[in-house]
N, C-alpha and C positions, 0 to 999 in steps of 0.2 A: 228702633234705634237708627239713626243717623248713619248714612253710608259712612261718610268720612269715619265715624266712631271703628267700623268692623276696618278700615283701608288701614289706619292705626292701628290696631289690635294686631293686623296681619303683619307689618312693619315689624313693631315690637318682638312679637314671635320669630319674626326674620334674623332679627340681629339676636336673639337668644340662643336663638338655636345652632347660629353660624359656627360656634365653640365646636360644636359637635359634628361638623360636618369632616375634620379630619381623620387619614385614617388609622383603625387602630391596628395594634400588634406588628408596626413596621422591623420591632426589632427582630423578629420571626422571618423576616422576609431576605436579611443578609444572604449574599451571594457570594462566591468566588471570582476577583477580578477576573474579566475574559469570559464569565461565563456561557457570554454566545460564542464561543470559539469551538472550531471543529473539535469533537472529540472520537477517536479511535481506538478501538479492542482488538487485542488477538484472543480467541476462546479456545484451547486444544482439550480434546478428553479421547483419551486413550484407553480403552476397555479390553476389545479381543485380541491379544496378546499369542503368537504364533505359538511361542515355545516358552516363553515365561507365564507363569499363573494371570489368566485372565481376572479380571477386576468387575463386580458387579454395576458398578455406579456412572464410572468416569463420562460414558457418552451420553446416559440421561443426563447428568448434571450441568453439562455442556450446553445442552441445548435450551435448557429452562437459564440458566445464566445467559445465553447470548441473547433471548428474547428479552429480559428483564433490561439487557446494558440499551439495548436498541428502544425499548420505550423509554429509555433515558439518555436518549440522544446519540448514541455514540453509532460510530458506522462500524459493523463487528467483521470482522475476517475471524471463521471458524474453520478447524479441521475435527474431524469425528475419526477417528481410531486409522492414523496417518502413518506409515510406513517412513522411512528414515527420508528418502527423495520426496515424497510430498509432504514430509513435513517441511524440509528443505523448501519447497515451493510457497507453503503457509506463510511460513516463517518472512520469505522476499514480501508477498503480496501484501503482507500488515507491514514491514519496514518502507514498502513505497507510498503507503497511506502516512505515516506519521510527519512527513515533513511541516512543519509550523503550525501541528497542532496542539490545541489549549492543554488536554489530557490526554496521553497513553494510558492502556491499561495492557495487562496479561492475568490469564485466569487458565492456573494446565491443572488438569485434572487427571490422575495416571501414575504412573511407575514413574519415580525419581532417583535418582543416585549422586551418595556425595563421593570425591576421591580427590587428595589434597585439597578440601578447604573448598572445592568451587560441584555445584551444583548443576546436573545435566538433567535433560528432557530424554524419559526414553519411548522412542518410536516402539510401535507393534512389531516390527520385524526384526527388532533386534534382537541377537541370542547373552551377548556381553559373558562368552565360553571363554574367552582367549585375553590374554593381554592386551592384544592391540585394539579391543572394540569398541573401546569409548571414544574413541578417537575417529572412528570410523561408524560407529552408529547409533551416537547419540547427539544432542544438541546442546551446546555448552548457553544455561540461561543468562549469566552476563554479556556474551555475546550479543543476545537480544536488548538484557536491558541497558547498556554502555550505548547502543545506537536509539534508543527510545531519551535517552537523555541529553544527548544532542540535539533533537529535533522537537521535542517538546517541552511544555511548560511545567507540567505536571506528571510524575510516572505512579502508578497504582499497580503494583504485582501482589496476584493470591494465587498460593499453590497449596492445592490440597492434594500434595505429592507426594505424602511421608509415609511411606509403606514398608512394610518390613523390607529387606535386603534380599533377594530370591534369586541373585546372581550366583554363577558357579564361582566365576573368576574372582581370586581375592586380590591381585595388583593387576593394576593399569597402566598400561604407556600416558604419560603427562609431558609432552614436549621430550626433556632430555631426562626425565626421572621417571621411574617406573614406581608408582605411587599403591600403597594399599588401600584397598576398600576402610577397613580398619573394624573397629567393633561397635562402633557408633553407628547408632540406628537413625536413618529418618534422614532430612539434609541437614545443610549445613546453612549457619545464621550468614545473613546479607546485613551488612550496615547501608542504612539509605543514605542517598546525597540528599542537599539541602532539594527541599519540590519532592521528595519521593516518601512512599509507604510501601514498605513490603509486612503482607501478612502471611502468616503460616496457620494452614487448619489445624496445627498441634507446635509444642513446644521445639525448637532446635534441636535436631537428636534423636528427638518419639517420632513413633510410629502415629499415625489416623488413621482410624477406624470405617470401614465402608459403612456399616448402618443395616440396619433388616428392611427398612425402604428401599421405593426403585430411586431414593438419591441418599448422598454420602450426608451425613450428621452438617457436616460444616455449608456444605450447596445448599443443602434445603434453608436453612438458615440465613444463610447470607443472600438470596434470593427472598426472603421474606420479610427481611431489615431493609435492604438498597430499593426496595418497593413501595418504601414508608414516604411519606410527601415530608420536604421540608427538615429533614434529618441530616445531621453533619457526620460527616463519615469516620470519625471517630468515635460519637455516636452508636453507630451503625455497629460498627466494630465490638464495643461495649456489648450494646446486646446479641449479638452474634456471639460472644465467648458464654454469655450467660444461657444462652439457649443450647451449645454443644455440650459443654459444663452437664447441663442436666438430663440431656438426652443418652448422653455416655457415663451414666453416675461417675462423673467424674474423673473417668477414662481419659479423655482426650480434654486439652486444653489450650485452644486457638491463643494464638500471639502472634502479634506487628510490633513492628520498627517505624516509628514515622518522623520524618523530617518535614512534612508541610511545611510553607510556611504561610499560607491561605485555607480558609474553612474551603471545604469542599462537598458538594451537595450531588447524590445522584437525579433526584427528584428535588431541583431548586424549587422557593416560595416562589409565584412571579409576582408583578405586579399586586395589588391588595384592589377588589374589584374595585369599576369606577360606576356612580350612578349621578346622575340629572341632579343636582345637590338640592337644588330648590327649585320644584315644579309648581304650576300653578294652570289648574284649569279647574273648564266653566261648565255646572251642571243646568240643566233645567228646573226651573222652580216645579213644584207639585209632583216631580216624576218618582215613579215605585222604584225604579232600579235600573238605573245608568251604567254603563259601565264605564271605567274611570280610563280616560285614553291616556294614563300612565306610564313612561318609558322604561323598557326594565335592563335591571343593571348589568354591565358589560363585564365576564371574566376573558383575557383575553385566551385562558387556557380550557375554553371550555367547560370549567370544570362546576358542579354543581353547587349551587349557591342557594343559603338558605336563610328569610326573610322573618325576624323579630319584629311584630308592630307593636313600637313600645309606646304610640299615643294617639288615640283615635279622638276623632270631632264629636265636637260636647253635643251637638246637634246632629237629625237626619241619622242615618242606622245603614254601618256597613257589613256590607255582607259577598261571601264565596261560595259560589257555586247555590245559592236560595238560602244557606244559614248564614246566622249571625256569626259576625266576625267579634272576638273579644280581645279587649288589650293583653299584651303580653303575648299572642297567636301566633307559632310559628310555622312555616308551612313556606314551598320549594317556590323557588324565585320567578317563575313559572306563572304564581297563582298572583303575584302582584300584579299584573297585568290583566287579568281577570277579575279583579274586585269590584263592584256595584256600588253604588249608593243610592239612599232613597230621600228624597227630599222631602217625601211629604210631609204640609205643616211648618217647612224653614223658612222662616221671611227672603225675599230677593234681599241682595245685598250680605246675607251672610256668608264668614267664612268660617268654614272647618279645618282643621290641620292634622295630615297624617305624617306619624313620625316614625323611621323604621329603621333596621340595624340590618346588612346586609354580609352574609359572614363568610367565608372559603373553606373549604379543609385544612388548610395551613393557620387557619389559627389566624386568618386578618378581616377585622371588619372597615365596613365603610358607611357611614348615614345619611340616611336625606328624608328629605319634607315634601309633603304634597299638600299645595293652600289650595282648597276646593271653595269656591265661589260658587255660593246659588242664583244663577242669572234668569230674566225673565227671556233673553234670545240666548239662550246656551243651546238652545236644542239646533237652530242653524249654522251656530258654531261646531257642533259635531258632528252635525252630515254634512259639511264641509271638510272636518278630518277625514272620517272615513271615505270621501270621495279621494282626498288625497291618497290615502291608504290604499287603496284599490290600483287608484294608476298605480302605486310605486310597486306593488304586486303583479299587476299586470308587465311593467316597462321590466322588472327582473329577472320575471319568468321569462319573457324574451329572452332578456342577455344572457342566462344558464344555457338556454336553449343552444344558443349561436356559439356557444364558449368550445364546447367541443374540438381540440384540436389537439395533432400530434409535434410536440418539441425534440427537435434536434440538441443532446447537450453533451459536448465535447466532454471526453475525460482529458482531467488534470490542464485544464486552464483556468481553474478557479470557478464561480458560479455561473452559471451562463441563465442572461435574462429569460423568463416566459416570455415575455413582450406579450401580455393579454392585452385587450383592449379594454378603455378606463369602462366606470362601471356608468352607468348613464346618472345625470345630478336629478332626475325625480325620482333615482331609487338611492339618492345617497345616504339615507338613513337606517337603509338594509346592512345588515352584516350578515358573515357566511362563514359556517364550520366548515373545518377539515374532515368530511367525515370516513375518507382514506386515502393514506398516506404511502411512500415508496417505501419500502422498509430498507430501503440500501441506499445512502445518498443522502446529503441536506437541502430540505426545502427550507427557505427565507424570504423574510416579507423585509426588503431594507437590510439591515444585520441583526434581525430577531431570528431565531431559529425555532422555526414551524413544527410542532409536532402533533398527533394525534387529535382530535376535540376539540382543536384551539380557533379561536375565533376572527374572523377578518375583517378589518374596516374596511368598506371599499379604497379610500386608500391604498390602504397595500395589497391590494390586486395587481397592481401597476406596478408594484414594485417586487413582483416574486421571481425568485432566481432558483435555478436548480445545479448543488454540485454533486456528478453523480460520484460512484464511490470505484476506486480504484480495481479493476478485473470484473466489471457489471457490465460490457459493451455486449449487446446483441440481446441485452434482459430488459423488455419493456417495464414501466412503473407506473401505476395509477396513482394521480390525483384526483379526490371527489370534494366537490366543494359544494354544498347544501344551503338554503337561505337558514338561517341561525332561528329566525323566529316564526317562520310561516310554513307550511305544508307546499311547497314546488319542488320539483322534479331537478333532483341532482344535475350536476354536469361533470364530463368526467377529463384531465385534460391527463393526457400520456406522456412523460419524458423517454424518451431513447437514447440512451449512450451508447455511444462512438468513438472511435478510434481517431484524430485525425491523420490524415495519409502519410503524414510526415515518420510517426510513431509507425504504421502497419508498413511502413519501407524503410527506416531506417533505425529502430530503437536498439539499443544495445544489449545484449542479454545482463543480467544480474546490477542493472542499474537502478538501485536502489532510489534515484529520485524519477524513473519511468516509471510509464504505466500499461507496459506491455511486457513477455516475455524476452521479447528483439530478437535480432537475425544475426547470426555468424557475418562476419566481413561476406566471407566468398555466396553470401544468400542475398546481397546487397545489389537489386538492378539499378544504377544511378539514371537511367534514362526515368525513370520512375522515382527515387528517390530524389534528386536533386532540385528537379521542379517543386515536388510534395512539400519540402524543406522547405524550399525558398517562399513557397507562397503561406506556410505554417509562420513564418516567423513574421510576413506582412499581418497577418491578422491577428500574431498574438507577440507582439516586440518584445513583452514582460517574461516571456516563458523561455530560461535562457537552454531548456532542455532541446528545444528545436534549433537552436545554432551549434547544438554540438552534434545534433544528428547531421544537421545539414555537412560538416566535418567529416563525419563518417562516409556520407553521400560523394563528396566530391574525393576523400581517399580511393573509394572503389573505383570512382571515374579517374583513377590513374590524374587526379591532378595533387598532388599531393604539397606544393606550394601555398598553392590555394585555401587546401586543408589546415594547415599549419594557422596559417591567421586565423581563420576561422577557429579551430578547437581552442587555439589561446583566447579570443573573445568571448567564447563561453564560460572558459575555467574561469573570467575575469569576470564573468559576469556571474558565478557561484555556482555552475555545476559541477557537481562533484567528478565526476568520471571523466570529466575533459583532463583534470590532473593526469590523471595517468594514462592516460591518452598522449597528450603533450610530451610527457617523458618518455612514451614508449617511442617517440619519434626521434627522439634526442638518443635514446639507446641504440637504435638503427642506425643513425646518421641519413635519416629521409628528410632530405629538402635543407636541410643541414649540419652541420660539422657534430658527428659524432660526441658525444662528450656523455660519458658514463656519471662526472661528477655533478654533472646539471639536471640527469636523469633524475639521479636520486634524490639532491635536493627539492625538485619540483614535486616528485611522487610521494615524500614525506608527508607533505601536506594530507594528501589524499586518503593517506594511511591512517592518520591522527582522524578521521571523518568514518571508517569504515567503510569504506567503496572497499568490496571485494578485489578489483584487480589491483589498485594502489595497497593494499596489503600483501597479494603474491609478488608486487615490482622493489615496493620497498623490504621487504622478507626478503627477496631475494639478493638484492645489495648489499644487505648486511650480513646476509648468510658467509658470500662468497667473498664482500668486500668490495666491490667492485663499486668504485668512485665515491667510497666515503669506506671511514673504521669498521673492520670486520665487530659484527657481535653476533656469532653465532646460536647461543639461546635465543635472543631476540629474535633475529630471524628467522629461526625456525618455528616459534613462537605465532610472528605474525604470517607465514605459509600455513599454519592448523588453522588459525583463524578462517582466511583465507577459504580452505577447503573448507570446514564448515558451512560456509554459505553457498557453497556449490560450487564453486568455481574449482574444474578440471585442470586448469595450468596449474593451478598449486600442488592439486592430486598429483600430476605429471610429475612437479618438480620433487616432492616431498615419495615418492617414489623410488627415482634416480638416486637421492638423497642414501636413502635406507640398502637400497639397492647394491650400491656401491661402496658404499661405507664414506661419503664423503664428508669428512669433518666429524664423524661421527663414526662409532662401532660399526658395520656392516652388519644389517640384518635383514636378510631376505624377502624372509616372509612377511617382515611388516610393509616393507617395498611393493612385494606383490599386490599387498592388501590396497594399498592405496592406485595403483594403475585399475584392480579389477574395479573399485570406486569410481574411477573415472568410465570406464566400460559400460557401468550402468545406469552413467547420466548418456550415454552415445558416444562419446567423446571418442572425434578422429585418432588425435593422438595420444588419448589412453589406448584406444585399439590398436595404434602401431608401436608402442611400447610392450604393452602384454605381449604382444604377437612374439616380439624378439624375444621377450623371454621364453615362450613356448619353444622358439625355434632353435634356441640354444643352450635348453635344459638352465638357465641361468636362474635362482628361487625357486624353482618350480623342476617336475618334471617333465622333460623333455618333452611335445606332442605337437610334432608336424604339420596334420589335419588342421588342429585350432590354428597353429600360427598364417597357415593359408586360410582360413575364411577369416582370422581379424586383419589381417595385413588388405586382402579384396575391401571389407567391411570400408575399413578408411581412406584406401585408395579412392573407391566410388566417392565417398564423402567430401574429398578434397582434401586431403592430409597429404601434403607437398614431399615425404618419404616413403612412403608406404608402397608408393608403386615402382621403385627402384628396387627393394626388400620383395616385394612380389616378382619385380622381372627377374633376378635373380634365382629365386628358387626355381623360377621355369626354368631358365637357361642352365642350370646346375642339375635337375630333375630330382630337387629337394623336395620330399614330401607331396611331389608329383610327377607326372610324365613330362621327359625332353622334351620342349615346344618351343621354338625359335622365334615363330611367329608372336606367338603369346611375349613372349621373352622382350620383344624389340616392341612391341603396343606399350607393357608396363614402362620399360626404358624412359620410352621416348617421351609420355606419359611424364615420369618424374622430372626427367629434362627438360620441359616445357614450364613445368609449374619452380622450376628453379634451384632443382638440387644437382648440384655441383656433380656427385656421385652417379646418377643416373644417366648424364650426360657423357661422363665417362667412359663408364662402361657400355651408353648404348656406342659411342666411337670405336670400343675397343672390338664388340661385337661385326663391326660392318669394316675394320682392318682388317679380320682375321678371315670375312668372307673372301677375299679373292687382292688379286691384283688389277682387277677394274675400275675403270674412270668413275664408274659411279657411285662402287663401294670405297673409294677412296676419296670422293669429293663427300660421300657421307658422314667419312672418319673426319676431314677435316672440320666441317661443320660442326660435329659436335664437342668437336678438343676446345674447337673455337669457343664455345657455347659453354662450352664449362669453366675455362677462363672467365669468361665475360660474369657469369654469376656466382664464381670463386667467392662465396663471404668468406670476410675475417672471422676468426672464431667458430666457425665450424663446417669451414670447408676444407682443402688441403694445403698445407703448406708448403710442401715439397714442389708444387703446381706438377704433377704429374704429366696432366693434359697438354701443359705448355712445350714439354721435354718430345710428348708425342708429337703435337703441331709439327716443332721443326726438322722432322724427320722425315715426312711426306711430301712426296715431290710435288713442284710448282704447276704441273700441269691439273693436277687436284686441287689445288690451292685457288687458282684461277677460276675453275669452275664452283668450287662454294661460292668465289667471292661474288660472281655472278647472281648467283641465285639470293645471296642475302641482298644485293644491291639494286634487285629486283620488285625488292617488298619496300626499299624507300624513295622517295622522293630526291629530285636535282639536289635544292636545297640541305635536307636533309644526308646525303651525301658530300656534300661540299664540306657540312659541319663537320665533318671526321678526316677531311682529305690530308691533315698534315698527320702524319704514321710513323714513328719511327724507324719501323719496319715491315712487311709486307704481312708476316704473322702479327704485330700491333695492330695493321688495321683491321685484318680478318677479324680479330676477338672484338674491337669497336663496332665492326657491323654486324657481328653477332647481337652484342649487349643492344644497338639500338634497334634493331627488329625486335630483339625480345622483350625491351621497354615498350616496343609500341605496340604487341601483343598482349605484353602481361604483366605488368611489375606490380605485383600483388604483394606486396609490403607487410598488410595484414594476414597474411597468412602464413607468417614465422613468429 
């Protein structure tokens, strides 16, 4: 037959076939918008249980869920059997991860409890004996999920929380209501917002059942559904009740609440493979068995692919591995590239046509043709591939070789490139498996999200970025990338996350969009942090968290003007904690005019956002009223919140509060409860609060001993009261021996760091020593000294100190003034020279020596 007859024939078959080359089962393949979008887990399981009935399940279950969430992308923050503080610590580390991503999830496994209506996490060390303990040692879950809703697209909570009630206590403190447990068993139902699904391993109210396995009925399950390729999470959910259902004869019966408003997949379809649609190569006439240099099909997810030949050439005899291959033969995508053919007896010029279905787990095929042409020079046309083939083996094995290297990748500036080097273009036809991965962190090729077995064009080699995962700094991660189709020697490339210096010097504590634990004001070196800063915000302009540390930086550096600009460019630029930052500058009057009404307004903001300390500023405005309408539930309200998340000032205030009976009945011991809360995160000024109450039998019984080693405790710490309250007891020989010495260290001590009282009494102490020049230039110095840093609001108003000044004769007076005008500058003296009086200007050179020593702002 005529060439041109078979060039037709192959034509004809060309455009026949074309129908067929789109792919199938795309509706299979639907995704959730965003679906490359970061997604993030918190995982908690709570098992060994101090003094409540330990739980067989909760920390296996934990652990096979966190693995399942993380081969489906999500970057997990887990705690395993977390005491009330580190849960507290969990709890921050997964809310500094969620900022603008695609999905949150929560998955607690453990002891739950409902009281009025709202549902708590309870930590291993809680007893929940007393009234006041939910409040103090459990986790209120809306808390968590009210900030997950903020920050994300998507919220996903499962609690397999519903256990019998094993508390002694049958009411609880609720803010200003002392609420009962009640007789309802199990928690209490969560309506979702629109974007959210909350499921429960049992109905509202019932108890869940641990299981005779090492996991609970509902884990095992729901780890065996979200593992499923290609399954919509309601779905998922479906068969998860059906499989509890029958595991608990109908004991226990799983229910959600869902508001989605997008499918949602743990294991999305991806792409539907891609193959070479219409190949065409050239055998050799009379040959027994060719192998066919056939391209095989691309999943970019690795995933194994499996090959229907639904039309073999009418002519010549194919064959795998020496047998006959028959139409309809299915067999792993692997072996297409491996097939033979034998020519012997085809006329040159014939063509054959291989026709095949290429299928995924997910349910999508894709088809293509292979026109095999019997040629009389086909045989130099293939050892001309195969030489190709060789170099591009050889050139890639090099670049694996040479790829080996370690990446630097900041946390929380978003992805930070590999920068590998491109892949060389005589091996562009290689592709390269993943074949291990970080388990902590997103690797991405462009904005595709890299996971496990997935496959790489050379292409996105060039384009791989790594974002590591929030609290991972100092944890190396391997990447292994393998040639996909040929037997070379992996390469292995290591990301590193890091801190950068901006964050390891100046980050905030409980700043929920950091990514470090941070440093108290008084742990802030600005010779160190303010460079750090400034050069974090050159290299990352987008990250507005480094111009508010840099704020903090330049507060400690006593510039506090400076600051001001600064933290409002942030707040404007949307970090959250600049809010109440800014206000707390405005409640001061630092840098400018006091105004408690502006405080508040600004801090609202911050409060409506969940930043811890904008909930204790705004709590506390409304508590007391102060520059906006009192609303005292509210405020006390948003002060539990507050403490909740860790934050010690609320403890402090919400102590005071109970303590004293402000606004509120007077009750002690829940007062006590919350200062010893703060004692056990360190907290200076829970330390110098308990202490006073040791020290004067106030809640508690009186004990001397503790109130001197917590009063020491926070002194050392930097707690700006504490060592006037300890110089004291010495000089008093309260709860220790008469020590004068000691007495006038702590004094001078407090009076240095800026309490008005310390300052006082250490002048009162150095009046009372003699009638000499020097004990008397002592006294005036610090009468002066006390004036000078007199605050409004809780310093004296009587001005004590000022009554003493003008008592002490002028030849004292003279020689303080000497000694302060010592420590300044011409200049800086001239700035003070107009005095009303001789005692005005003493108390002026006090205040500016002690601004130029110390105006630590931050540390009231």
């Amino acid at each position: 037959m005529p060439k041109f007859h078979h060039v037709k024939r192959l034509c004809a078959y060309l455009l026949i076939l074309a129908a067929m080359l789109l792919p199938v089962g795309l509706a299979h393949a639907a995704m959730t918008e965003g679906e490359n979008g970061r997604r993030v887990a918190l995982v908690i399981g709570n098992s060994v249980y101090k003094t409540l009935p330990s739980l067989p399940n909760p920390a296996n279950d934990v652990e096979e869920v966190a693995n399942t969430l993380r081969a489906a992308g999500f970057d997990v923050t887990i705690g395993v059997n977390v005491d009330r503080i580190g849960l507290e610590d969990t709890v921050r580390r997964f809310l500094r991860s969620t900022s603008h991503a695609d999905a949150g999830l929560i998955y607690y496994s453990g002891h739950g409890i409902q009281v009025g209506g709202q549902n708590f996490l309870v930590p291993v060390d809680a007893t929940l004996e007393t009234p006041y303990d939910v409040e103090t040692q459990t986790m209120p879950l809306d808390l968590i999920l009210n900030h997950l809703k903020q920050n994300s697209r998507v919220q996903l909570i499962f609690l397999d929380a519903c256990r019998n009630n094993p508390f002694n206590a049958q009411k609880f403190w609720m803010a200003e209501k002392l609420e009962p447990v009640g007789a309802t068993r199990g928690l209490a139902r969560i309506d979702s917002d629109l974007g959210s699904l909350i499921a429960f391993s049992t109905e509202p109210g019932q108890v869940a059942l641990d299981g005779q396995g090492a996991l609970s009925p509902y884990s095992e399950s729901f780890i065996k559904r979200a593992s499923e390729p290609n399954k919509e999470i309601r779905q998922v959910l479906t068969d998860v009740r059906r499989d509890v259902i029958a595991m608990t004869n109908g004991k226990q019966v799983p229910w959600e609440n869902s508001s989605l408003m997008d499918s949602f997949y743990f294991i999305p379809a991806p792409p539907p493979p891609s193959v070479e649609a219409m190949q065409q190569v050239s055998v050799p006439e009379g040959a027994t068995a060719t192998k066919l240099p056939i391209a095989p099909p691309h999943d970019e997810t690795g995933s194994a692919l499996l090959v229907t030949l639904n039309q073999l050439p009418q002519t010549g005899k194919l064959s795998f591995d020496g047998k006959p291959v028959e139409q309809g033969a299915k067999m792993p995508a692997a072996a297409l590239t491996a097939l033979s053919y034998d020519s012997s007896g085809v006329a040159a010029g014939t063509v054959g046509l291989i026709g095949y279905t290429v299928s995924d787990p997910y349910g999508q095929a894709t088809q293509g043709v292979v026109a095999i042409t019997v040629s009389a020079d086909a045989g130099a046309k293939l050892a001309q591939l195969e030489q190709q083939k060789q170099t591009r083996l050889a050139d890639a094995g090099a670049y694996l070789k040479e790829l080996p290297r370690d990446v630097d990748a900041t946390i929380g500036v978003g992805p930070v490139a590999a920068a590998l080097p491109d892949v060389p273009a005589s091996a562009a036809e290689m592709t390269f498996k993943v074949a291990a991965l970080p388990d902590k962190g997103t690797l991405r090729a462009g904005d595709r999200v890299i996971g496990l077995g997935h496959v790489l064009e050379p292409a996105d080699i060039a384009t791989l970025s790594y974002e590591p995962q929030i609290g991972t700094e100092n944890q190396p991660f391997a990447l292994t990338l393998q040639a996909a189709n040929d037997n070379l020697p992996p390469a292995t490339i290591t990301f590193k996350p890091t801190l950068d210096a901006c964050d390891t010097a100046a980050a905030a504590p409980l700043d929920l969009q950091g990514v470090t634990s941070g440093k108290l004001p008084n742990e802030i070196d600005p010779a160190i942090a303010v460079p750090a800063c400034t050069d974090a915000i050159k290299t990352y302009p987008q990250v507005a968290r480094f111009v508010y540390q840099l704020g903090r930086a330049q507060l400690a550096n006593r510039d506090t003007k400076t600051a001001f600009a600064t933290i409002k460019k942030a707040m404007d630029a949307g970090h959250i904690r600049a809010i109440s930052e800014l206000s707390g500058l405005y409640a001061l009057g630092a840098s400018v005019t006091r105004d408690d009404a502006k405080a508040a307004k600004i801090v609202q903001a911050g409060a409506e956002k969940g930043d811890p300390f904008a909930l204790y500023g705004y709590g506390r405005s409304l508590y007391y009223g102060r520059g906006i309408k009192a609303d005292t539930q509210q405020g006390l309200r948003l002060l539990l919140q507050s403490a909740d998340l860790g934050h010690t000032y609320a403890m402090n205030e919400l102590g005071y509060i109970f303590l004293n009976g402000i606004n509120v009945p007077a009750d002690p011991e829940r007062g006590i409860r919350f200062y010893q809360a703060g004692v056990e995160r360190n907290d200076i000024y829970s330390m110098n609060n308990l202490a006073m109450a040791y020290r004067f039998g106030k809640g508690t019984q009186q004990d001397l001993s503790k109130a001197v080693e917590l009063f020491t405790r926070a002194a050392e710490g930097g707690q700006p009261y504490a060592p006037t309250n300890l110089g004291r007891m010495y000089r008093d020989g309260i709860g220790v021996a008469v020590n004068k010495a000691e007495a006038v260290k702590w004094l001078e001590m407090g009076a240095e760091r800026g309490d008005y009282w310390g300052a006082l009494d250490r002048a009162n102490l150095a009046k009372e020593e003699g009638a000499d020049a020097d004990s008397l230039a002592t006294a005036v110095r610090y009468f002066a000294l006390a004036m000078a840093i007199n605050m409004p609001g809780s310093g004296d108003p009587k001005n004590q100190a000022l009554a003493e000044l003008k008592r002490l004769p002028g030849a004292a007076k003279k020689q303080a003034e000497a000694t302060f005008a010592a420590e300044l500058t011409a200049q800086e003296q001239k700035a003070i020279s107009k005095s009303k009086s001789p005692d005005d200007r003493l108390i002026k050179l006090a205040k500016a020596t002690w601004v130029k020593r110390n105006p630590r702002y931050d540390l009231f």
